[in-house]
C-alpha positions as CSV (number, residue, x, y, z in Angstrom):
1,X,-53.4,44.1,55.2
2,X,-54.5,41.1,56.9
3,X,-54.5,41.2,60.8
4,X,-52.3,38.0,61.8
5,X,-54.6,35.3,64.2
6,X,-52.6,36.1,67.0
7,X,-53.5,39.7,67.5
8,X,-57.6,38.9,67.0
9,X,-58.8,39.2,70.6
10,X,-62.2,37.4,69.1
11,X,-59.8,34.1,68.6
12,X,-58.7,34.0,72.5
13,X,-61.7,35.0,73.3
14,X,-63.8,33.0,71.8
15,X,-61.2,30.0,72.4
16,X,-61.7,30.8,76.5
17,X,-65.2,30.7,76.6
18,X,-66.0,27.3,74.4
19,X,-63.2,25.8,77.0
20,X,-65.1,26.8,80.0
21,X,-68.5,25.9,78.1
22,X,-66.4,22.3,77.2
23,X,-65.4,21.7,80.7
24,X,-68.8,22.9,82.3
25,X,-70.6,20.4,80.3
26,X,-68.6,17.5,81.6
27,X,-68.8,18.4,84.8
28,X,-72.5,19.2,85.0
29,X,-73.2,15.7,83.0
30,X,-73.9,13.7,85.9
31,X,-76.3,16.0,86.9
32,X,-78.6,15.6,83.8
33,X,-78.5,19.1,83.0
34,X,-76.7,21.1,79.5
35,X,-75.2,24.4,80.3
36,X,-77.8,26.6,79.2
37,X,-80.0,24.7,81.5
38,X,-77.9,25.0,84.6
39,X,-78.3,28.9,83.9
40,X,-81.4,28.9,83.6
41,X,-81.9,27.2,87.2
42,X,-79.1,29.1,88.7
43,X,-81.0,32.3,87.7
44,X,-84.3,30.7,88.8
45,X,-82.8,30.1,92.3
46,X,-82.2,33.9,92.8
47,X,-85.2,34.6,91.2
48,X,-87.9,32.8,91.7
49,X,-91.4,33.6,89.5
50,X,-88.9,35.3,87.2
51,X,-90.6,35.6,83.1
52,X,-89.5,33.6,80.4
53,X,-88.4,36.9,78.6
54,X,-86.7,38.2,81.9
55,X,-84.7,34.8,82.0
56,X,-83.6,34.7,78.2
57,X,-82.1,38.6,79.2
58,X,-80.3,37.2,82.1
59,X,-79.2,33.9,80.3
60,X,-78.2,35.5,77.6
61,X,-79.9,33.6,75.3
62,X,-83.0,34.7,72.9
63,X,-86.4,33.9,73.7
64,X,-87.0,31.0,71.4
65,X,-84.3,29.4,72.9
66,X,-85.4,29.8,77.1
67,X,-88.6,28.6,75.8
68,X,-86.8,25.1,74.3
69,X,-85.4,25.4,77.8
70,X,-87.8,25.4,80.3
71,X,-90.0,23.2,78.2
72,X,-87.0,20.8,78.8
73,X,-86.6,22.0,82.1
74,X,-90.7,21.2,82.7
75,X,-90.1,17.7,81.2
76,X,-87.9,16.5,83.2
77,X,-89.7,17.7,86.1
78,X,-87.0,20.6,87.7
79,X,-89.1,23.8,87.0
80,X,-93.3,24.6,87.2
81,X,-94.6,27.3,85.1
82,X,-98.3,28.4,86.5
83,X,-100.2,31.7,84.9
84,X,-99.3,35.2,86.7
85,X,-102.2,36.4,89.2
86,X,-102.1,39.5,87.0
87,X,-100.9,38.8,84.0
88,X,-103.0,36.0,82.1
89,X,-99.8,35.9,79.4
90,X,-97.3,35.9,81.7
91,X,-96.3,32.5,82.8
92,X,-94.4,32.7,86.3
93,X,-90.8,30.2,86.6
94,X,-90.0,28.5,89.9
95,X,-87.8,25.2,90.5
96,X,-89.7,22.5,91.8
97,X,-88.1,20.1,95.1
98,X,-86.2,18.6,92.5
99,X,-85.4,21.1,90.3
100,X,-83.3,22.7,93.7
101,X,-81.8,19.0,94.3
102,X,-80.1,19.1,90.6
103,X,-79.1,22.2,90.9
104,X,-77.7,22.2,94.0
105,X,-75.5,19.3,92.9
106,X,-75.1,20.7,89.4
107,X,-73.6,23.8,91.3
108,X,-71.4,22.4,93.4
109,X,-69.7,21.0,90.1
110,X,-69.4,24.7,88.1
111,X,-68.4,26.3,91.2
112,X,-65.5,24.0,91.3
113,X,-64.6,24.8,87.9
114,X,-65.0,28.6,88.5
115,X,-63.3,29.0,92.0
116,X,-60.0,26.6,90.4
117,X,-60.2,29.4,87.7
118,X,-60.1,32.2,90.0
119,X,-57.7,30.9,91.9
120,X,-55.5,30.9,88.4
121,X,-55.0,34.5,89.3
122,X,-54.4,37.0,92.4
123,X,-57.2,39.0,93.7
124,X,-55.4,41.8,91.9
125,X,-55.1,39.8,88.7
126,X,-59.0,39.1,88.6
127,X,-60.1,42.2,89.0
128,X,-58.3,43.6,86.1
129,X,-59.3,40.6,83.9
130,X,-63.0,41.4,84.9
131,X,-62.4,45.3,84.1
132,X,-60.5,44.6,81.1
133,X,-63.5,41.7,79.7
134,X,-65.8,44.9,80.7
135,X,-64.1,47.4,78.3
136,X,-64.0,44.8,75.6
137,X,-67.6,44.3,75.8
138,X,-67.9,48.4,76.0
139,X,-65.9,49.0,72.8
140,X,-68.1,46.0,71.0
141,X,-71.2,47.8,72.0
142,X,-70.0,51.5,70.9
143,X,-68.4,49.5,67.5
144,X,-72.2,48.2,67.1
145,X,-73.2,51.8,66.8
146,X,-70.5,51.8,63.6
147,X,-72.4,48.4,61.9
148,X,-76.3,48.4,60.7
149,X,-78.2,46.1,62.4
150,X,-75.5,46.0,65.2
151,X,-77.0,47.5,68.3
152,X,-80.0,44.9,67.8
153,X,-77.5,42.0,67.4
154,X,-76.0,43.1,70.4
155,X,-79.3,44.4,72.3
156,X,-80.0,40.5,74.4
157,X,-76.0,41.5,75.8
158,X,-77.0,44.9,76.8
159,X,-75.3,44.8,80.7
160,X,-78.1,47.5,81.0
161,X,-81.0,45.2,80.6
162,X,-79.7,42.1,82.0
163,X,-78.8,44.0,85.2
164,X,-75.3,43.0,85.1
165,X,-75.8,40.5,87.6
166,X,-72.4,38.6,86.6
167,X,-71.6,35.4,84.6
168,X,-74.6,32.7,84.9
169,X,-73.2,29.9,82.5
């Protein structure tokens, strides 16, 4: 028996997040920057020197694509990638004066989008939706166990490894 569309959780999930994807890349447009690259800054900012590897974890992206990226990001100018003092193969990630300029402005246009969505619901409200989005991404991680090749489909997600430091897109 077919499960009907409305009962899929993947459909309004999936439906929730290309909306917010949708409306953060209009509203970052002026800014010059995609979505992904907003992240990448926004995670930059907290973290300065911060790996290419380290960033794709916390982006939630894979490594080829942080390195399409940042070499955008270093084309236009907003981020300078110089060798590690220890680590020859390790190129350190910091935002240049003008990478902090975009950003800053790019910011001020998802945090508007973000703070009229958490103001959809009551204090009460969002922290259930947060602890409910958590379990959901629980039970997908223990149902990887269930599928081959799972876990490593699901392994750049891991909350674990990306240190759960919250939604960066």
């Amino acid at each position: 028996m077919r499960m009907p569309p409305e009962e899929r959780l993947g459909i309004h999930v999936k439906r929730a997040e290309q909306e917010l994807m949708a409306l953060k890349h209009v509203a970052l447009k002026p800014s010059g920057l995609t979505v992904p690259q907003y992240s990448a800054l926004y995670c930059l900012a907290d973290a300065p020197g911060m790996s290419a590897a380290a960033l794709a974890r916390a982006c939630l992206v894979t490594p080829q694509t942080m390195a399409t990226i940042l070499g955008n990001l270093e084309n236009k100018g907003l981020i300078e990638r110089t060798p590690h003092p220890w680590h020859r193969n390790v190129l350190e990630t910091t935002l240049t004066d003008e990478g902090r300029r975009v950003l800053e402005q790019a910011d001020i246009a998802a945090s508007a989008i973000e703070m009229a969505l958490s103001q959809s619901f009551s204090a009460e409200e969002r922290t259930q939706l947060v602890e409910l989005l958590s379990r959901l991404s629980d039970a997908m991680h223990a149902q990887a166990r269930q599928v081959p090749g799972g876990c490593k489909a699901l392994a750049p997600f891991s909350r674990a490894q990306a240190g759960d430091s919250g939604e960066r897109s």
